[in-house]
mmJSON file of the N, C-alpha and C atoms, coordinates in Angstrom:
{"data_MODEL":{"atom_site":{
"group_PDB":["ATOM","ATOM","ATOM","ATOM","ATOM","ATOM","ATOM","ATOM","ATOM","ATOM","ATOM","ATOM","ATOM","ATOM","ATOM","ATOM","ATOM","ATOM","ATOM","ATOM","ATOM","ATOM","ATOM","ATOM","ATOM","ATOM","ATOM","ATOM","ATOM","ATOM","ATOM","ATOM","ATOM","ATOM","ATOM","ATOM","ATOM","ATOM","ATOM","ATOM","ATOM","ATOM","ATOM","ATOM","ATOM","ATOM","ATOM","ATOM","ATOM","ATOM","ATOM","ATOM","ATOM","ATOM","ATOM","ATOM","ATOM","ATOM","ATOM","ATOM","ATOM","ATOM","ATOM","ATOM","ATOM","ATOM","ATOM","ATOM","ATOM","ATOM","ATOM","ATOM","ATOM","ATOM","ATOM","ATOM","ATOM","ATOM","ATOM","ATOM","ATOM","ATOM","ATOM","ATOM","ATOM","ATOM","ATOM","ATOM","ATOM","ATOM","ATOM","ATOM","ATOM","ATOM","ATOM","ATOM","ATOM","ATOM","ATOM","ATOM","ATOM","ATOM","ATOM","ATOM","ATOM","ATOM","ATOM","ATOM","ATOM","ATOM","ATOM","ATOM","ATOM","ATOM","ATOM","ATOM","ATOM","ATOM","ATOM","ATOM","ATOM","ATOM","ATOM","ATOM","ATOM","ATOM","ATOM","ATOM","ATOM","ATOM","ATOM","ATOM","ATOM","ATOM","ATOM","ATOM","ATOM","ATOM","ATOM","ATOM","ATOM","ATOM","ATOM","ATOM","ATOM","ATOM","ATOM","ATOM","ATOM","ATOM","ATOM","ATOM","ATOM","ATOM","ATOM","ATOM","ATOM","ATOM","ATOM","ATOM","ATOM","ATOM","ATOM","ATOM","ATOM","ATOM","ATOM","ATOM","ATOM","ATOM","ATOM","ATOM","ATOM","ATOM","ATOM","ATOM","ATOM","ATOM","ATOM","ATOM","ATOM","ATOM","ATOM","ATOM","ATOM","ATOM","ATOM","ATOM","ATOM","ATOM","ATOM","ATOM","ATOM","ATOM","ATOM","ATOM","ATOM","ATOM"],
"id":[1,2,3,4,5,6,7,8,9,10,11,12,13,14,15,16,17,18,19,20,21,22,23,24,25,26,27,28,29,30,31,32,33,34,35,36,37,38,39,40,41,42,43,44,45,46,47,48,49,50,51,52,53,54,55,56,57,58,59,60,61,62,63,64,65,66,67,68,69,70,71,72,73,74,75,76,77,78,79,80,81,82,83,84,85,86,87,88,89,90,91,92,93,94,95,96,97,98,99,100,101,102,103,104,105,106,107,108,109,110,111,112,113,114,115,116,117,118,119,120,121,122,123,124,125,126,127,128,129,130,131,132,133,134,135,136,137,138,139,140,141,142,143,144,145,146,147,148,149,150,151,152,153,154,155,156,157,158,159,160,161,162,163,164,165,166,167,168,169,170,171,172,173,174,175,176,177,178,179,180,181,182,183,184,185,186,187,188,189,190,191,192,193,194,195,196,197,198],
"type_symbol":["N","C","C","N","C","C","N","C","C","N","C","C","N","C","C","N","C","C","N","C","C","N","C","C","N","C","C","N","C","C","N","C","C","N","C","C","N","C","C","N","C","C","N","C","C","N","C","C","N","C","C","N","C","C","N","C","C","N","C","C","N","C","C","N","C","C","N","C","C","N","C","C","N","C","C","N","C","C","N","C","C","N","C","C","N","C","C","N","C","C","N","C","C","N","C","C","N","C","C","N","C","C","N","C","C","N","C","C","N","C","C","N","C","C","N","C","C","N","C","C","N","C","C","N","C","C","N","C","C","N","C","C","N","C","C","N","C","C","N","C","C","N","C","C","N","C","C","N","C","C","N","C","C","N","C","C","N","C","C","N","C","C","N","C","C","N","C","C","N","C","C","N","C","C","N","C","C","N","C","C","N","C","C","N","C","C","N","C","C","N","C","C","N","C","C","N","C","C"],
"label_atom_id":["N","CA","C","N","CA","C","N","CA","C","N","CA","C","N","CA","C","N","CA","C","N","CA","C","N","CA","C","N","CA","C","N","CA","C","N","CA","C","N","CA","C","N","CA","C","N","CA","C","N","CA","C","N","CA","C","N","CA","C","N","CA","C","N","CA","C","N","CA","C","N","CA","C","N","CA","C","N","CA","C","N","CA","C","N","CA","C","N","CA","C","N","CA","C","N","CA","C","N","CA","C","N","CA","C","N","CA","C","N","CA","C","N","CA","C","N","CA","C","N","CA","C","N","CA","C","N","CA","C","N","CA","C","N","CA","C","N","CA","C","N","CA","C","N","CA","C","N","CA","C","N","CA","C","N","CA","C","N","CA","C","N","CA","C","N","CA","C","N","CA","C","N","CA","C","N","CA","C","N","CA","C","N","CA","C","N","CA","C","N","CA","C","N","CA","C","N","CA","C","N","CA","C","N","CA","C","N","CA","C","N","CA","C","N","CA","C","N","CA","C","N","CA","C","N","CA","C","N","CA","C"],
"label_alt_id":[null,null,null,null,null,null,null,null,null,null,null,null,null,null,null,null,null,null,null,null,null,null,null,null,null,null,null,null,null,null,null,null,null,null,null,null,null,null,null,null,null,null,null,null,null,null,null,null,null,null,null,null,null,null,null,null,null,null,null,null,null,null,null,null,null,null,null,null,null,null,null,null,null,null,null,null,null,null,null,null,null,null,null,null,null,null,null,null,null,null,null,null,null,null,null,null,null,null,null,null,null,null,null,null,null,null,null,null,null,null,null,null,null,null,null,null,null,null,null,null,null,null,null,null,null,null,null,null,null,null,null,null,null,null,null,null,null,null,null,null,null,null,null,null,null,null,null,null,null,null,null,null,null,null,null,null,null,null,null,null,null,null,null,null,null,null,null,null,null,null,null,null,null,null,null,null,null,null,null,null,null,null,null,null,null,null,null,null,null,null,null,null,null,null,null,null,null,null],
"label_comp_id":["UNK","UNK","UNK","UNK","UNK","UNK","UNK","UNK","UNK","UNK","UNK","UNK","UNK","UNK","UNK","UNK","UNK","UNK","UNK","UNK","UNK","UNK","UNK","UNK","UNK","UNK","UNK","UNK","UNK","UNK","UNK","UNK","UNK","UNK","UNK","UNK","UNK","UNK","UNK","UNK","UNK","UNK","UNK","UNK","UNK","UNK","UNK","UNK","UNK","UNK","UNK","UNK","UNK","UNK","UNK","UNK","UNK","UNK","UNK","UNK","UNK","UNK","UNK","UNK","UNK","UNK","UNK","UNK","UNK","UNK","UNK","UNK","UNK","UNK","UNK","UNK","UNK","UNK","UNK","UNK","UNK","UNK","UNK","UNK","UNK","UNK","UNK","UNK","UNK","UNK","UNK","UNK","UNK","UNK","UNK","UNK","UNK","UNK","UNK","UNK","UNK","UNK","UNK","UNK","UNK","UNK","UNK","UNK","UNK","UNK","UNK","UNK","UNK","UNK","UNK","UNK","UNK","UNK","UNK","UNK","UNK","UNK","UNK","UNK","UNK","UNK","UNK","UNK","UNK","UNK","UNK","UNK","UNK","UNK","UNK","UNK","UNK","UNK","UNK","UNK","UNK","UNK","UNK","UNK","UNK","UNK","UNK","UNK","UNK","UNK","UNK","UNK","UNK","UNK","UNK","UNK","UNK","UNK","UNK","UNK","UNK","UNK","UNK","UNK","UNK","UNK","UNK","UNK","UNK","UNK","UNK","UNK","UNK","UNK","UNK","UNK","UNK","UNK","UNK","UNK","UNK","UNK","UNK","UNK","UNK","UNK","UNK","UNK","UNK","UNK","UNK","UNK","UNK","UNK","UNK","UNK","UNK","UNK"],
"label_asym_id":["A","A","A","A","A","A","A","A","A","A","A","A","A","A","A","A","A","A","A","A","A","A","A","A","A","A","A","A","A","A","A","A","A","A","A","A","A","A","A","A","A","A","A","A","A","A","A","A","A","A","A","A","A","A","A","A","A","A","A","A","A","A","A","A","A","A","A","A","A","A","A","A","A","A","A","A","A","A","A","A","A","A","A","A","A","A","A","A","A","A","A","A","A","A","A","A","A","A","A","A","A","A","A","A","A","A","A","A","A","A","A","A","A","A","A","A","A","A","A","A","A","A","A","A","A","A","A","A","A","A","A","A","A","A","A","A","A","A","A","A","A","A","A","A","A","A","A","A","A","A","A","A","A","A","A","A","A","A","A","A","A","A","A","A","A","A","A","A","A","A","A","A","A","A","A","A","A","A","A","A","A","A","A","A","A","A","A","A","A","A","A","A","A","A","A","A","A","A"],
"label_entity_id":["1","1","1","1","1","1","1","1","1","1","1","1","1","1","1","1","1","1","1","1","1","1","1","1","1","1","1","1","1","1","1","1","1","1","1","1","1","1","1","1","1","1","1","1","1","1","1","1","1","1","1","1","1","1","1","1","1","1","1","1","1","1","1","1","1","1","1","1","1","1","1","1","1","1","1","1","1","1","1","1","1","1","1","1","1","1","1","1","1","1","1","1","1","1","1","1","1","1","1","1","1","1","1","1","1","1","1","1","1","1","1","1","1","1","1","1","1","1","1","1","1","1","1","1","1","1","1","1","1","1","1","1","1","1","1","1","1","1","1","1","1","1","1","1","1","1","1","1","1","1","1","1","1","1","1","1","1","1","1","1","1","1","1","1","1","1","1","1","1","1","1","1","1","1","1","1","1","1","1","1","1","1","1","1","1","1","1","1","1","1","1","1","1","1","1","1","1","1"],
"label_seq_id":[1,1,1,2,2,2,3,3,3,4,4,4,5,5,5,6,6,6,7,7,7,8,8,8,9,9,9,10,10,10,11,11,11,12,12,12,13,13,13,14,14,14,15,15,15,16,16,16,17,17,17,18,18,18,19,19,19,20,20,20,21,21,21,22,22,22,23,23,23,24,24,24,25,25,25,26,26,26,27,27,27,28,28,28,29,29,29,30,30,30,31,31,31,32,32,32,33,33,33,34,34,34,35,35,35,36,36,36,37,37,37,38,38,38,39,39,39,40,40,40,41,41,41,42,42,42,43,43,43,44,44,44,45,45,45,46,46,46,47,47,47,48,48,48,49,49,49,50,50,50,51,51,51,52,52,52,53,53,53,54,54,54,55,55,55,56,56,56,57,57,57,58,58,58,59,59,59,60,60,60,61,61,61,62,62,62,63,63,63,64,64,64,65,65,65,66,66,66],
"pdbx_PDB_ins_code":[null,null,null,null,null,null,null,null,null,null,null,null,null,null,null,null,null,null,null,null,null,null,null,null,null,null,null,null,null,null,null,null,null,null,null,null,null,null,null,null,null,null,null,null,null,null,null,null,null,null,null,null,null,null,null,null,null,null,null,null,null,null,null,null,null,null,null,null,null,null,null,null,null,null,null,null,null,null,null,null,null,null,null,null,null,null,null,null,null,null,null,null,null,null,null,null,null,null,null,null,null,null,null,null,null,null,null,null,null,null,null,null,null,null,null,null,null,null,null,null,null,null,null,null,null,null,null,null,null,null,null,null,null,null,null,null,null,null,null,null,null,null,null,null,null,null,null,null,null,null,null,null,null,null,null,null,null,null,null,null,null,null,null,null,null,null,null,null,null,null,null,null,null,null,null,null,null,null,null,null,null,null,null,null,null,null,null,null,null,null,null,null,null,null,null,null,null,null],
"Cartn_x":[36.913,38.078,38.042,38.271,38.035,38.925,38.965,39.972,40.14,41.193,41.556,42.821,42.376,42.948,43.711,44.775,45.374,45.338,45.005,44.636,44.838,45.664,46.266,44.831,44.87,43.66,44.601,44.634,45.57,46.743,46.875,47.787,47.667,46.542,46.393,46.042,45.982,45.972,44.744,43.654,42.608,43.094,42.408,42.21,40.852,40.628,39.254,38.99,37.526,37.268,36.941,37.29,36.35,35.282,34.67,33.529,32.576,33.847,32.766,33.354,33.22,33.682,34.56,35.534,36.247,36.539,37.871,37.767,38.469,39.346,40.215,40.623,41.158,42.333,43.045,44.773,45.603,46.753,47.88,48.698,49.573,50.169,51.062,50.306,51.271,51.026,51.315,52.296,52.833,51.539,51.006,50.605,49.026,48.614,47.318,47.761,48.671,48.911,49.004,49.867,49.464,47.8,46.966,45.535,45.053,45.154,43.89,45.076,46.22,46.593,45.954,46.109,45.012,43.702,42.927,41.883,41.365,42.019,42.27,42.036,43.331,43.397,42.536,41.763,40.318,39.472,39.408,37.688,38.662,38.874,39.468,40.732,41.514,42.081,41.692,42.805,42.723,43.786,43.493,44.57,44.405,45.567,46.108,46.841,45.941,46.67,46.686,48.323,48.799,48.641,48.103,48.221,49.229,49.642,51.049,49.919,50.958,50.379,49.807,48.568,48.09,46.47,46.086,44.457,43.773,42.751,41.413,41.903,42.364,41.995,43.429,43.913,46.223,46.185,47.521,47.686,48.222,47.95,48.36,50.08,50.885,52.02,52.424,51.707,51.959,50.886,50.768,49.624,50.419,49.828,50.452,48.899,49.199,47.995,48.336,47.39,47.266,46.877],
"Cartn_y":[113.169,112.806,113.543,112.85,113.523,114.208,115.388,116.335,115.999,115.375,115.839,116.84,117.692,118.483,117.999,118.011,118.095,119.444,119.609,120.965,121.011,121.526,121.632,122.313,121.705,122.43,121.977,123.074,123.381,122.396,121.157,120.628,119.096,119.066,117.973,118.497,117.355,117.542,116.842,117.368,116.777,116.431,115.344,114.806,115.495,116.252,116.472,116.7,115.87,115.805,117.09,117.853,119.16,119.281,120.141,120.969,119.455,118.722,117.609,117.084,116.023,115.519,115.625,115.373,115.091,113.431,113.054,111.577,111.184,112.097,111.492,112.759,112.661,113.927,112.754,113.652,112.427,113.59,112.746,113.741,114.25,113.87,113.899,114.763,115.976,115.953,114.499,114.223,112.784,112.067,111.143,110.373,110.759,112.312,113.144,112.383,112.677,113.221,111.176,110.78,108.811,108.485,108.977,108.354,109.072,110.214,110.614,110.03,110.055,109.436,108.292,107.444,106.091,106.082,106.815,107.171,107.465,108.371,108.858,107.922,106.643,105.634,104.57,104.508,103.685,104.087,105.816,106.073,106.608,105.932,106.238,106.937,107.101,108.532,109.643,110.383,112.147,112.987,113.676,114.715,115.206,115.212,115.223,116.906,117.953,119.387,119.381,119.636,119.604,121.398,121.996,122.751,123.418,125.019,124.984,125.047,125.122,124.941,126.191,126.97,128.36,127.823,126.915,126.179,126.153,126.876,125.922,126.85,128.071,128.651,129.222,128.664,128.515,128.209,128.735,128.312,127.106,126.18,125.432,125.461,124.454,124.212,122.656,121.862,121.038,120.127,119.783,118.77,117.587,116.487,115.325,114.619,114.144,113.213,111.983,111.624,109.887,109.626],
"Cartn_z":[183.115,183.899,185.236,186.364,187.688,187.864,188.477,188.684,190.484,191.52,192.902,193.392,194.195,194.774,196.218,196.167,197.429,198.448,199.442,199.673,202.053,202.086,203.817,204.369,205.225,206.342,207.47,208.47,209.302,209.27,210.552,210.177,209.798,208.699,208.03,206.379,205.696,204.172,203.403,203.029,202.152,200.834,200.437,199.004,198.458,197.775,197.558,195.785,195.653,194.048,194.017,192.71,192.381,192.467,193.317,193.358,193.446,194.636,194.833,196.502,196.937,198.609,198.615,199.874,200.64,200.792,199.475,199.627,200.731,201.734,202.702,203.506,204.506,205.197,205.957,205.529,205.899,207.037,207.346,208.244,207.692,206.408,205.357,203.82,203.401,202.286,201.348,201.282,200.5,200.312,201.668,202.062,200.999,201.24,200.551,199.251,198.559,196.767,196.842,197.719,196.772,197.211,198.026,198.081,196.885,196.491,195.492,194.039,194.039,192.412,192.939,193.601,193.419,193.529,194.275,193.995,192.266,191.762,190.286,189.654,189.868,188.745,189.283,190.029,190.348,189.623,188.996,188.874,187.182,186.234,185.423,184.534,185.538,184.9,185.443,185.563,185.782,185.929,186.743,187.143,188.829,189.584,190.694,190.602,191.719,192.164,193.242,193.756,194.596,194.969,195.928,196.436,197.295,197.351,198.177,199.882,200.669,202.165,202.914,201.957,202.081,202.307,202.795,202.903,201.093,201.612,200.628,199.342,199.255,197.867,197.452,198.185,197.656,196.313,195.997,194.193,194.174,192.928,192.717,192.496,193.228,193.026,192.091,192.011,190.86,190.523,189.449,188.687,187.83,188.175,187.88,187.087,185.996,185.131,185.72,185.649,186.52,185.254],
"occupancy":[1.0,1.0,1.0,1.0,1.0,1.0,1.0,1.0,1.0,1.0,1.0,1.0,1.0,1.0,1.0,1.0,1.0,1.0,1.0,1.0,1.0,1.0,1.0,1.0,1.0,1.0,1.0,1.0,1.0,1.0,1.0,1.0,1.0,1.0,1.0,1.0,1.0,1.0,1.0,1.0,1.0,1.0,1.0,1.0,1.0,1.0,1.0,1.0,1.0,1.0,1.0,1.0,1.0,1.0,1.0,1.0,1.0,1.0,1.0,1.0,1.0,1.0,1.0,1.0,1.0,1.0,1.0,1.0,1.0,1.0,1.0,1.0,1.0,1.0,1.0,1.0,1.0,1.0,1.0,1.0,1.0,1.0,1.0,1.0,1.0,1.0,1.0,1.0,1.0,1.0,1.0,1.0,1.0,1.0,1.0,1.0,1.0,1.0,1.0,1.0,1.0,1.0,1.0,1.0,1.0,1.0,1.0,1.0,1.0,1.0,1.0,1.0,1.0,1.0,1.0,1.0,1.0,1.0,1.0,1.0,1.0,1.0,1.0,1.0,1.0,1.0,1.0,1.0,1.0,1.0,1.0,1.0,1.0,1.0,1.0,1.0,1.0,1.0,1.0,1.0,1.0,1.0,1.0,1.0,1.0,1.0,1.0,1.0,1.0,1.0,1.0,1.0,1.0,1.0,1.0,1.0,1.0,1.0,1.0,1.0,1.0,1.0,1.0,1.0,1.0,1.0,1.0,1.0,1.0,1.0,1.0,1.0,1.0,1.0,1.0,1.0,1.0,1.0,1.0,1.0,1.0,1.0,1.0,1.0,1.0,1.0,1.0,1.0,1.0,1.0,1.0,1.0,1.0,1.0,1.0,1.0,1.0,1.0],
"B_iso_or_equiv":[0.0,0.0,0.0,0.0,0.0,0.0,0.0,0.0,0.0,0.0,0.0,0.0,0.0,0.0,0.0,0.0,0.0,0.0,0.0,0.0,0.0,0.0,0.0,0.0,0.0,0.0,0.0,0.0,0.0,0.0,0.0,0.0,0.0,0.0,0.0,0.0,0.0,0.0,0.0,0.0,0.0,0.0,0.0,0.0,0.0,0.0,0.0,0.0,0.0,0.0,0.0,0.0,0.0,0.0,0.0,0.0,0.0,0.0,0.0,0.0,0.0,0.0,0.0,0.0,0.0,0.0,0.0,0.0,0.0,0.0,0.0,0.0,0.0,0.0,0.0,0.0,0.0,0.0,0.0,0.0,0.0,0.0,0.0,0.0,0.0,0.0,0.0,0.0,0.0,0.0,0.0,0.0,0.0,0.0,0.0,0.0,0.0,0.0,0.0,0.0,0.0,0.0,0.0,0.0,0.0,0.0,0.0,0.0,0.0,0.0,0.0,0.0,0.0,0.0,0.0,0.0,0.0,0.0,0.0,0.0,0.0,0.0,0.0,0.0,0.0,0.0,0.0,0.0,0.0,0.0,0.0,0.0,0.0,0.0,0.0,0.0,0.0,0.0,0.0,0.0,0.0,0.0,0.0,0.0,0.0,0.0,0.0,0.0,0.0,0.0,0.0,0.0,0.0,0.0,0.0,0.0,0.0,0.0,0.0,0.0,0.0,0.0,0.0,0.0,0.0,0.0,0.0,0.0,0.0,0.0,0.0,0.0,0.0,0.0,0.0,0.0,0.0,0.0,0.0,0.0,0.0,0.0,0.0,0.0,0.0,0.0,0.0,0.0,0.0,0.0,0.0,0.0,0.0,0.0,0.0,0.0,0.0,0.0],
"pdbx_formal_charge":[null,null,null,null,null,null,null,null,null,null,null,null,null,null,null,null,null,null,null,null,null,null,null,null,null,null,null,null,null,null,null,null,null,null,null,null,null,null,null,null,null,null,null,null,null,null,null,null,null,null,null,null,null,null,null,null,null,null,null,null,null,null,null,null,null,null,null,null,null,null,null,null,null,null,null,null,null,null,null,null,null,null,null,null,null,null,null,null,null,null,null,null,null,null,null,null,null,null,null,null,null,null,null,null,null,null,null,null,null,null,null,null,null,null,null,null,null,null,null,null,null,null,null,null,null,null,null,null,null,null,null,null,null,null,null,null,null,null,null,null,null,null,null,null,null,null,null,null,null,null,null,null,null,null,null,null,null,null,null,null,null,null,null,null,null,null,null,null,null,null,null,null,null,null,null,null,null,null,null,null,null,null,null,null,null,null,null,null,null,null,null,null,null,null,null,null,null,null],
"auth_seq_id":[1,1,1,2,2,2,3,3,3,4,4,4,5,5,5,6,6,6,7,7,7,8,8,8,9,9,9,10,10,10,11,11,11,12,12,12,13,13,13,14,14,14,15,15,15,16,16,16,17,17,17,18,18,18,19,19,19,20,20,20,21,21,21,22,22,22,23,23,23,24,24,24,25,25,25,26,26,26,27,27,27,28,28,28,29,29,29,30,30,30,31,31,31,32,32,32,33,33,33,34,34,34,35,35,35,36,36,36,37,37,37,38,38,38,39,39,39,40,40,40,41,41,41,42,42,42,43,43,43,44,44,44,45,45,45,46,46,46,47,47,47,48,48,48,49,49,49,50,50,50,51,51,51,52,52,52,53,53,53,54,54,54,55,55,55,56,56,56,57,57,57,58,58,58,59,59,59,60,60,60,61,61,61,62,62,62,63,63,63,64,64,64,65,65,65,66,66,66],
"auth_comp_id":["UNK","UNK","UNK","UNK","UNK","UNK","UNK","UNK","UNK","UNK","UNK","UNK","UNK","UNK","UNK","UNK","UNK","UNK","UNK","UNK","UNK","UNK","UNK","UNK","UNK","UNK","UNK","UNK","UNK","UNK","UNK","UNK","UNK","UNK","UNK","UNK","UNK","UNK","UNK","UNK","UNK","UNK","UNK","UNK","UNK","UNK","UNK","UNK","UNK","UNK","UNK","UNK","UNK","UNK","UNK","UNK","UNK","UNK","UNK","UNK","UNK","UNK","UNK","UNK","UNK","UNK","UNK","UNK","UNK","UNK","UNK","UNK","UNK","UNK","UNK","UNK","UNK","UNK","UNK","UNK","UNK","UNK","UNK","UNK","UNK","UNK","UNK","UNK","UNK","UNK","UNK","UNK","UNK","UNK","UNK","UNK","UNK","UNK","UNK","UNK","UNK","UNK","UNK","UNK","UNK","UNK","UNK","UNK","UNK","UNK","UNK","UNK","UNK","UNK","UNK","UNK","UNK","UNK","UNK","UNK","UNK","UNK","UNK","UNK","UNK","UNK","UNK","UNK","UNK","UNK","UNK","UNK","UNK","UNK","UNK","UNK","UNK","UNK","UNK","UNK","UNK","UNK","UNK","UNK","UNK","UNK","UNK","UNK","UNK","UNK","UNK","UNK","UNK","UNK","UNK","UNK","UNK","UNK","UNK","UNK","UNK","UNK","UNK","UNK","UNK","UNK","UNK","UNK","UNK","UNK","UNK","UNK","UNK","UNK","UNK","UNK","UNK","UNK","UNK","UNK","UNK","UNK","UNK","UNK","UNK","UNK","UNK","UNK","UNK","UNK","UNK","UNK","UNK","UNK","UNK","UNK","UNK","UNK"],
"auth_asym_id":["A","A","A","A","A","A","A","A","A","A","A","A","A","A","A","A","A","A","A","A","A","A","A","A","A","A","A","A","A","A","A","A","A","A","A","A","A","A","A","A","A","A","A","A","A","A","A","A","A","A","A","A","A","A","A","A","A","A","A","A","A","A","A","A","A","A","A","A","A","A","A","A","A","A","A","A","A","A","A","A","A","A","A","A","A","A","A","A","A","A","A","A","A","A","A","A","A","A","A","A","A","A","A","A","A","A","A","A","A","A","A","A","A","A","A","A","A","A","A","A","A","A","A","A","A","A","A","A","A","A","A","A","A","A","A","A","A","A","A","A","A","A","A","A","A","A","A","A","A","A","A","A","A","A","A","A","A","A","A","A","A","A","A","A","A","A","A","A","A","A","A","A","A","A","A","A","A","A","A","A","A","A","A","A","A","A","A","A","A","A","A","A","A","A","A","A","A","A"],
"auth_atom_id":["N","CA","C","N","CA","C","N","CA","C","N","CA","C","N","CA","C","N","CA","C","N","CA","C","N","CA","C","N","CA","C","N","CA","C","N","CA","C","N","CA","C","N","CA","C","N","CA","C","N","CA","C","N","CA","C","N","CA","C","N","CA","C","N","CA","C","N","CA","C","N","CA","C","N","CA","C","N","CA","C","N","CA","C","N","CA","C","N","CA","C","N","CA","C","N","CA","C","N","CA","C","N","CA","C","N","CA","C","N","CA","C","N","CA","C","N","CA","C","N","CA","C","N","CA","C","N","CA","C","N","CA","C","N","CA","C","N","CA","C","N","CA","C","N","CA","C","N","CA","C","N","CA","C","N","CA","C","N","CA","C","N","CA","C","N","CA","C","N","CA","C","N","CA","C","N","CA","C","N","CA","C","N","CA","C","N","CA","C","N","CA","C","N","CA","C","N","CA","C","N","CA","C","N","CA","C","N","CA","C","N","CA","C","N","CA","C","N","CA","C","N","CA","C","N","CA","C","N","CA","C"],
"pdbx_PDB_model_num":[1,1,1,1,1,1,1,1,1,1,1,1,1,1,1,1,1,1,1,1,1,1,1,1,1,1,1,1,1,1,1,1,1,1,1,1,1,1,1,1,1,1,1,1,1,1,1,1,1,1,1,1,1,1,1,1,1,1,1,1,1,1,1,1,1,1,1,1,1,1,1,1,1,1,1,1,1,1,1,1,1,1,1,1,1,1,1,1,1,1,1,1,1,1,1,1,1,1,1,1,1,1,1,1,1,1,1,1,1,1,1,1,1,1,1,1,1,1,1,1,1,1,1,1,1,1,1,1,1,1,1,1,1,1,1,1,1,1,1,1,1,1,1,1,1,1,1,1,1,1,1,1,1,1,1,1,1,1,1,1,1,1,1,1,1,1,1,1,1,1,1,1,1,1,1,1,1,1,1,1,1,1,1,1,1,1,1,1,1,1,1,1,1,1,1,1,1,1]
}}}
């Protein structure tokens, strides 16, 4: 099951698979967390971490199962 991370780089927001690409950077957290849940439910199922707005290695603030 693919794991994506929502994750702020300055003042934009990556979608990124674990310890894998960069499926998008958007201008919106929101806008981040609906491309990778659909992304998610394209490539089977998973799970969606939303990162707080501290860049690449911030704690997770919420996880949603797709």
């Amino acid at each position: 099951m693919p794991e994506v991370h929502v994750i702020a780089e300055g003042d934009r927001w990556n979608a990124k698979v674990e310890k894998g690409d960069v499926i998008g950077t958007y201008t919106t957290q929101e806008e981040a967390e609906r491309e990778a849940k659909s992304w998610v439910q394209q490539n089977g199922g998973g799970e969606v971490f939303t990162h707080r707005d501290e860049g690449e290695f911030s704690r997770i603030r919420k996880g949603d199962a797709v």
